[in-house]
C-alpha positions as CSV (number, residue, x, y, z in Angstrom):
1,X,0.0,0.0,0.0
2,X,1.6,3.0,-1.0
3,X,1.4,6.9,-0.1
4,X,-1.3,8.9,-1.9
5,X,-0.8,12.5,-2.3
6,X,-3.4,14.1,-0.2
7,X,-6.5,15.9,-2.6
8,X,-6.5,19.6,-3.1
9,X,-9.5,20.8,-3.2
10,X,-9.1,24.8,-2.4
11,X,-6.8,27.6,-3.4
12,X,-6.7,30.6,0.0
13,X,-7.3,33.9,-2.3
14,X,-7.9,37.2,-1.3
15,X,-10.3,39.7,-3.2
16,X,-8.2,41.6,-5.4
17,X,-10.9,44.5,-5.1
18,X,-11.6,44.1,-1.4
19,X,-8.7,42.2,0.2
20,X,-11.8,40.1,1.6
21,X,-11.0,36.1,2.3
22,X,-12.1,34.2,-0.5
23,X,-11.9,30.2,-1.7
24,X,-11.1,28.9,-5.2
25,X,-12.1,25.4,-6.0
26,X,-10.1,23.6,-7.7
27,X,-11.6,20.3,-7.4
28,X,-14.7,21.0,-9.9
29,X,-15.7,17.0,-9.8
30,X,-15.9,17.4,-5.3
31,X,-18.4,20.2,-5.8
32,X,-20.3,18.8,-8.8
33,X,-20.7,15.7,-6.1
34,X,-21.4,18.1,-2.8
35,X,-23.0,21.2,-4.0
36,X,-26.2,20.4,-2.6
37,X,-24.9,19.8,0.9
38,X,-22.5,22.7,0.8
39,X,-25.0,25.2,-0.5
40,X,-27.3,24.2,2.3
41,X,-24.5,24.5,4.9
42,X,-23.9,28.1,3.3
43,X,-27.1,29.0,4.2
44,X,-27.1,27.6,7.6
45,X,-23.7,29.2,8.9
46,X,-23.1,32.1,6.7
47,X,-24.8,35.4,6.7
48,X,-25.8,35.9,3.3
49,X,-26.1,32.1,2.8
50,X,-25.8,30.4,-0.9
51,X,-24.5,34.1,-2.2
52,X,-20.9,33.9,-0.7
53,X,-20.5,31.7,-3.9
54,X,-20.1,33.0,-7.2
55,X,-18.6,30.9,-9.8
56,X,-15.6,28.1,-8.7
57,X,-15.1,30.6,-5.6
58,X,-16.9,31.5,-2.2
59,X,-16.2,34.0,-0.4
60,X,-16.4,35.4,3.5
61,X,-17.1,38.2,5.3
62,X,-13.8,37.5,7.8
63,X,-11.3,34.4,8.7
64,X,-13.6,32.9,11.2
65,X,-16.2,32.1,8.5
66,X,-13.2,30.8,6.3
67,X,-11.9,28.3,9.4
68,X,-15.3,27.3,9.8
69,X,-15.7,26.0,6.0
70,X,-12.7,24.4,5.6
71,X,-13.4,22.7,9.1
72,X,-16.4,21.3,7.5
73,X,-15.2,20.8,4.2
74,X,-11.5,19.8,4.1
């Protein structure tokens, strides 16, 4: 059994208009399979739910939101 090189599924960006925290997926198949379950955890835990995405990239309002994603989705 040999090592696997671990999935990368997110790219840490920053806005280049805002500075604000942002996510680039990378891993377009991992969303196709998720997006449901993401997009209802967006509008659970973020405050302007399912619109913090916009394309292959979701955004935050600060770091904490950020932490909490990839704590969920990493």
């Amino acid at each position: 059994m040999g090592l696997t090189k671990p999935v990368k599924r997110f790219q840490l960006a920053s806005s280049p208009l805002s500075g604000g925290y942002m996510l680039l997926i990378e891993d377009y198949m991992w969303w196709t399979e998720n997006e449901r379950e993401i997009l209802n955890w967006m509008a659970a835990n973020l405050p302007e739910g399912i619109d913090h995405q916009q394309g292959m990239t979701v955004t935050f309002d600060d770091d904490k939101q950020r932490m909490m994603f990839l704590l969920r989705w990493s």
